[in-house]
C-alpha positions as CSV (number, residue, x, y, z in Angstrom):
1,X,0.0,0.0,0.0
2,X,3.1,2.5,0.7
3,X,4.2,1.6,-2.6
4,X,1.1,2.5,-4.0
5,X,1.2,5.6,-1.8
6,X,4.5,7.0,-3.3
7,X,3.7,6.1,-6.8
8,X,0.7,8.4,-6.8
9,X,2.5,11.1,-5.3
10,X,5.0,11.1,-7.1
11,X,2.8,11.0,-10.1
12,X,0.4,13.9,-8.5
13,X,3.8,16.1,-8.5
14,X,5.2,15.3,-11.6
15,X,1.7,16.3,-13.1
16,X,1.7,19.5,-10.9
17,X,5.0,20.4,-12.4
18,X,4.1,19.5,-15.7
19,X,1.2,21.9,-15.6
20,X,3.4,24.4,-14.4
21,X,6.1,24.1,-17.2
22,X,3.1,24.0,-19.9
23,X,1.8,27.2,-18.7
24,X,6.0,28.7,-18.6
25,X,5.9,26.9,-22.5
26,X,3.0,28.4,-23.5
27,X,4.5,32.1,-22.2
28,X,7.4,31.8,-24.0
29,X,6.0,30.7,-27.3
30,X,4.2,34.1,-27.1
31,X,6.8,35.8,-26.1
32,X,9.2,34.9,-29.8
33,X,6.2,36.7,-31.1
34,X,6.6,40.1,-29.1
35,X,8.5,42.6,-30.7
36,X,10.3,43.5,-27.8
37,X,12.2,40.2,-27.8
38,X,12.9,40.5,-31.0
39,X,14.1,44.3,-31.1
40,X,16.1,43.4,-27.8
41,X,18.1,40.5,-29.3
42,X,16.4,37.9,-26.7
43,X,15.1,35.4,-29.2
44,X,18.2,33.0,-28.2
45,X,17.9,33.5,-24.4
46,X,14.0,32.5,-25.1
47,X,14.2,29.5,-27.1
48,X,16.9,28.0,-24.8
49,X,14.6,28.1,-21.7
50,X,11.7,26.7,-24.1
51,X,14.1,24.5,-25.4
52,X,14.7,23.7,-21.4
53,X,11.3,22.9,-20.8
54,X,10.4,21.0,-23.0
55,X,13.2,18.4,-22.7
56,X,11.7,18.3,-19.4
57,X,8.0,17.8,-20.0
58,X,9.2,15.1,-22.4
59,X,11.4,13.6,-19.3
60,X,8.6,14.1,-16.7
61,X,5.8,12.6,-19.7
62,X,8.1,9.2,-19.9
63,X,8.1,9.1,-15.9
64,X,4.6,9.0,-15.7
65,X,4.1,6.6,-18.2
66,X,6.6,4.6,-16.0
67,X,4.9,5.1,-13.0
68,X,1.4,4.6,-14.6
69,X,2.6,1.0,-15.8
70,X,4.0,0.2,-12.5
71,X,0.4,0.8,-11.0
72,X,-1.4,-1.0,-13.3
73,X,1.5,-3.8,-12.9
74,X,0.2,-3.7,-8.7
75,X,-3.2,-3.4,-9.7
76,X,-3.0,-6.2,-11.6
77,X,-1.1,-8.6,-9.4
78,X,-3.3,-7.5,-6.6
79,X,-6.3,-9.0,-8.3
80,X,-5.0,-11.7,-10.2
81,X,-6.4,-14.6,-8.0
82,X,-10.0,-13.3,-8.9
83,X,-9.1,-12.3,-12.4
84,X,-8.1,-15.7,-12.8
85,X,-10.6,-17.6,-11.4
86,X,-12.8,-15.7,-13.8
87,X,-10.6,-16.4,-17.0
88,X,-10.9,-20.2,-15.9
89,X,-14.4,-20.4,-15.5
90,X,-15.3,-18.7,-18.3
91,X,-12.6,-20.8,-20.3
92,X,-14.3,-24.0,-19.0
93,X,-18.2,-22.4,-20.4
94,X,-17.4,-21.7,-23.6
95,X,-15.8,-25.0,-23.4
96,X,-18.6,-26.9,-22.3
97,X,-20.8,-24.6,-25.3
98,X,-17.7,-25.9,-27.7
99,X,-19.0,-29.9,-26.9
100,X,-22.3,-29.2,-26.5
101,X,-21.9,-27.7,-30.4
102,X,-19.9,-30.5,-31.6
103,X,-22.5,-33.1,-30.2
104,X,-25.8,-30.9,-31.9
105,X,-22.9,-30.9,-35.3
106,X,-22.2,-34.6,-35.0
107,X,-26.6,-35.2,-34.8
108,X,-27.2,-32.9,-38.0
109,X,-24.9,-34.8,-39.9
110,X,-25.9,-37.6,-39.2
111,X,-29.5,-36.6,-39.7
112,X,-28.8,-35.3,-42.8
113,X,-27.1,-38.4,-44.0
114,X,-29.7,-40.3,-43.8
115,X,-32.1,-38.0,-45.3
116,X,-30.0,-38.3,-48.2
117,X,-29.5,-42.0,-48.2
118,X,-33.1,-42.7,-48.1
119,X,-34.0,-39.5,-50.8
120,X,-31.6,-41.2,-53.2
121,X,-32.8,-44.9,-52.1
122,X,-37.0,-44.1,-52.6
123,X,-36.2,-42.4,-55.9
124,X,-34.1,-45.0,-57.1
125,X,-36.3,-47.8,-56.0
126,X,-39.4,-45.8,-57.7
127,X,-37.2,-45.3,-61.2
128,X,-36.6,-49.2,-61.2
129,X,-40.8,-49.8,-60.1
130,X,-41.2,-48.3,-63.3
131,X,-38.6,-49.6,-65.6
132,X,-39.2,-53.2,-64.0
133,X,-43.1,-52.8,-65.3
134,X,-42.3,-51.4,-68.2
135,X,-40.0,-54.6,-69.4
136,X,-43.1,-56.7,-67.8
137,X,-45.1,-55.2,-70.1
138,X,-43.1,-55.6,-73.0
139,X,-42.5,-59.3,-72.6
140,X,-46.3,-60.0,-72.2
141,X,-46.5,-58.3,-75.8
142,X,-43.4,-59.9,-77.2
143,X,-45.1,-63.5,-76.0
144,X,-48.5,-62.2,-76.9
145,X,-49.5,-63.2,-73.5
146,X,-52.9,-60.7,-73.1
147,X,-53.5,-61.2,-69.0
148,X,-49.7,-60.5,-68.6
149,X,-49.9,-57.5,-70.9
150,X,-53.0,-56.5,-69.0
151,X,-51.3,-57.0,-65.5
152,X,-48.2,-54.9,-66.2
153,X,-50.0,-52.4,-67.5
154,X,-51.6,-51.7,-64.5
155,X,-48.1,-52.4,-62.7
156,X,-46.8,-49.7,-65.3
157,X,-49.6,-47.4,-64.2
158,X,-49.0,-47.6,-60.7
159,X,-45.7,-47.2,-61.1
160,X,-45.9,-44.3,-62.8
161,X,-47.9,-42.8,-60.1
162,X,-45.7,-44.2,-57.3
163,X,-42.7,-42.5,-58.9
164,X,-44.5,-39.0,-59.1
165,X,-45.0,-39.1,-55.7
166,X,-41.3,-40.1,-55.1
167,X,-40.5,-37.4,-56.8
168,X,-42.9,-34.8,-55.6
169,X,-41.5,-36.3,-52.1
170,X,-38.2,-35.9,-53.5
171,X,-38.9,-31.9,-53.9
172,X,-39.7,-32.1,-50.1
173,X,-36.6,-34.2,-49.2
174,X,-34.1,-31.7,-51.0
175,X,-35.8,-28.5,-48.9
176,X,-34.8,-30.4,-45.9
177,X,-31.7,-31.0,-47.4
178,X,-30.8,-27.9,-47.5
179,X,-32.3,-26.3,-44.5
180,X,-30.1,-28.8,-42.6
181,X,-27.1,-28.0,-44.6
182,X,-28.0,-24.6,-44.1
183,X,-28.2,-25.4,-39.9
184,X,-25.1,-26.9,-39.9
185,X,-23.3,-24.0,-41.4
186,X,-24.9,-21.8,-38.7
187,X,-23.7,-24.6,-36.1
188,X,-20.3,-24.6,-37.4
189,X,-20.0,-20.5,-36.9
190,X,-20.9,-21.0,-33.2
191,X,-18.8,-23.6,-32.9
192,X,-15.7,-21.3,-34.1
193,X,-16.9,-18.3,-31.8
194,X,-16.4,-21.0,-29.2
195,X,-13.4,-21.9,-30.1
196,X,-12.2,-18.1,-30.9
197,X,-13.3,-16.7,-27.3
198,X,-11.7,-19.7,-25.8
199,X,-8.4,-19.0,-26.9
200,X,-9.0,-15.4,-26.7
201,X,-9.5,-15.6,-23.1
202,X,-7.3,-18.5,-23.0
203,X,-4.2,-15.6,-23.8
204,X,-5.7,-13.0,-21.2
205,X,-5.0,-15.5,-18.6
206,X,-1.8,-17.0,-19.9
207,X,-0.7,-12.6,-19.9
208,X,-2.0,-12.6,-16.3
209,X,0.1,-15.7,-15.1
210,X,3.1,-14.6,-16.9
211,X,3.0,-11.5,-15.0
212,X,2.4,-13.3,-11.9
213,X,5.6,-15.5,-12.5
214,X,7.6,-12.1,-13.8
215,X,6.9,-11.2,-9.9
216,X,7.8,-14.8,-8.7
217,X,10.6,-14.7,-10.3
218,X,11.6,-11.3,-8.7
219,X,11.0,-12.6,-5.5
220,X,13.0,-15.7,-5.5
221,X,15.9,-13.7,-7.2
222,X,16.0,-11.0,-4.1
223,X,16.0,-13.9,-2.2
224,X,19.0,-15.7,-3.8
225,X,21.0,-11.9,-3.6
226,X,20.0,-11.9,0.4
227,X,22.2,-15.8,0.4
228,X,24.2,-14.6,-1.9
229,X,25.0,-11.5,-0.1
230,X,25.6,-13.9,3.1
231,X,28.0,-15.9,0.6
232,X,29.7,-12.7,-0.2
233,X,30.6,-11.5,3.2
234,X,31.3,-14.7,4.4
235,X,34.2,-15.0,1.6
236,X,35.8,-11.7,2.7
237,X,35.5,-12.1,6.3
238,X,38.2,-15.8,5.4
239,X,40.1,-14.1,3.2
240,X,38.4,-15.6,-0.1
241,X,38.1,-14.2,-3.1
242,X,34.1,-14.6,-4.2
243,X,35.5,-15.0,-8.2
244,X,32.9,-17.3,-9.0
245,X,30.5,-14.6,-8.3
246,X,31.9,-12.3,-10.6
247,X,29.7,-13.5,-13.5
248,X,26.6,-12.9,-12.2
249,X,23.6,-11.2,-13.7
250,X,20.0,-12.3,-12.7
251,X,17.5,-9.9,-15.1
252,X,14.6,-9.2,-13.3
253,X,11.2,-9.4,-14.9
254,X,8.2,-6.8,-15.4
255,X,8.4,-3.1,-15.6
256,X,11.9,-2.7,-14.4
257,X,14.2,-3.6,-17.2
258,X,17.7,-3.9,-14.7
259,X,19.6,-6.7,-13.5
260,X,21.1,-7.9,-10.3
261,X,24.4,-7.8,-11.1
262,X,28.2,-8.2,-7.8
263,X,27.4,-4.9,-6.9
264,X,24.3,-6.0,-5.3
265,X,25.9,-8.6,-3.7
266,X,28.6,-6.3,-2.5
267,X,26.1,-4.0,-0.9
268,X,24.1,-6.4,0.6
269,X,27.2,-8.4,2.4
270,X,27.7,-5.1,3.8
271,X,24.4,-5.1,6.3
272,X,25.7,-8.8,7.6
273,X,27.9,-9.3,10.3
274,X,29.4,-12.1,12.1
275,X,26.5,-13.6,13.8
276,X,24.4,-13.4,10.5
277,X,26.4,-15.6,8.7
278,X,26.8,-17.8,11.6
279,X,22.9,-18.1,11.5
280,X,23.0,-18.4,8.2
């Protein structure tokens, strides 16, 4: 909270002075345009303090901005454990939409196979009724045979009419065809926003964790410079050199882009004495 504390004052007066040096910019812009400066021979003296000023509103805008994304960094990692949880659940809903999707896609496919199947089947089956009774027909005139002729021209006849209402059902068949085609294509859509806000949130949270580690990582590197510091003054209080230290450089993560490098060994052995190390 004290961290918070002194970030926001220091931005308040860094704003305040920022004001102040906008309304000193704005005075001097005007005052190249007054004749006196210009009769007088000030124009130089002018532009350098503008000149002044702004190189400092540009310094003071960049330490705001890095103040600013050092509170949002503590904002964030105050509520990550709820943002999180959030993330997660609504990861495993649209999820659970995702399957349910897939399950309603894997039923309309099916479905519409065997619309299909059975369209093509009653049509074909209807087509050979009537070719079937047609040859009938013919053979009962080839053999002169006039009940046979008079049978499968009845068979012809119905055949006919079966295979016009195949095909009227047919007509039908194809609507439904294609209205299912049509559902599956709206299925598919939701199935891909699914998948789309899934992964969409599925990044927010893998952001959040990664700058939840950043401050892990932190942590357990201030830690290893508090042993190492121990490590450090317990060389030079024997009389041995800490070479294998000399090496080291531990970035740390997040908004500060430095390292933990000897030095901060060096000044951390300095708070330990005797009994530290003896406590280790």
């Amino acid at each position: 909270m004290n961290d918070i504390q002194n970030l926001n004052d220091k931005r308040t007066s860094l704003a305040n002075e920022m004001e102040t040096l906008q309304t000193e910019a704005l005075a001097l812009e005007v005052a190249l345009e007054s004749p006196d400066v210009i009769e007088n021979e000030k124009e130089s003296g002018v532009r350098t303090e503008l000149s002044d000023r702004k190189l400092r509103l540009d310094a003071i805008a960049y330490q705001i901005s890095v103040i600013d994304q050092k509170l949002h960094h503590i904002a964030t990692l105050e509520g990550q454990d709820i943002q999180m949880a959030g993330y997660i659940a609504d990861m495993e809903n649209w999820k659970t939409d995702e399957q349910d999707l897939r399950i309603k896609r894997q039923s309309l496919s099916d479905r519409l196979e065997q619309v299909r199947k059975q369209t093509q089947e009653d049509m074909a089956d209807a087509r050979q009724a009537e070719t079937d009774a047609a040859s009938a027909y013919a053979r009962a005139v080839a053999w002169g045979d006039i009940e046979g002729e008079e049978t499968a021209n009845k068979e012809a006849q119905k055949a006919a009419k079966n295979l016009s209402a195949a095909t009227e059902i047919h007509r039908r068949q194809l609507l439904i065809i294609t209205a299912l085609e049509q559902e599956l294509v709206t299925v598919d859509e939701h199935i891909k926003e699914a998948v789309d806000e899934h992964r969409k949130i599925e990044r927010t949270a893998l952001n959040l964790a990664y700058t939840a580690l950043q401050e892990k990582w932190n942590e357990s590197a201030k830690q290893m410079i508090e042993v190492g510091g121990k490590l450090y003054a317990a060389a030079c209080m024997i009389n041995h050199d800490p070479v294998s230290l000399l090496k080291l450089d531990i970035p740390e993560q997040g908004g500060e882009y430095s390292s933990w490098k000897m030095r901060n060994l060096a000044d951390c052995a300095r708070k330990h004495g005797v009994w530290d190390i003896l406590a280790r």
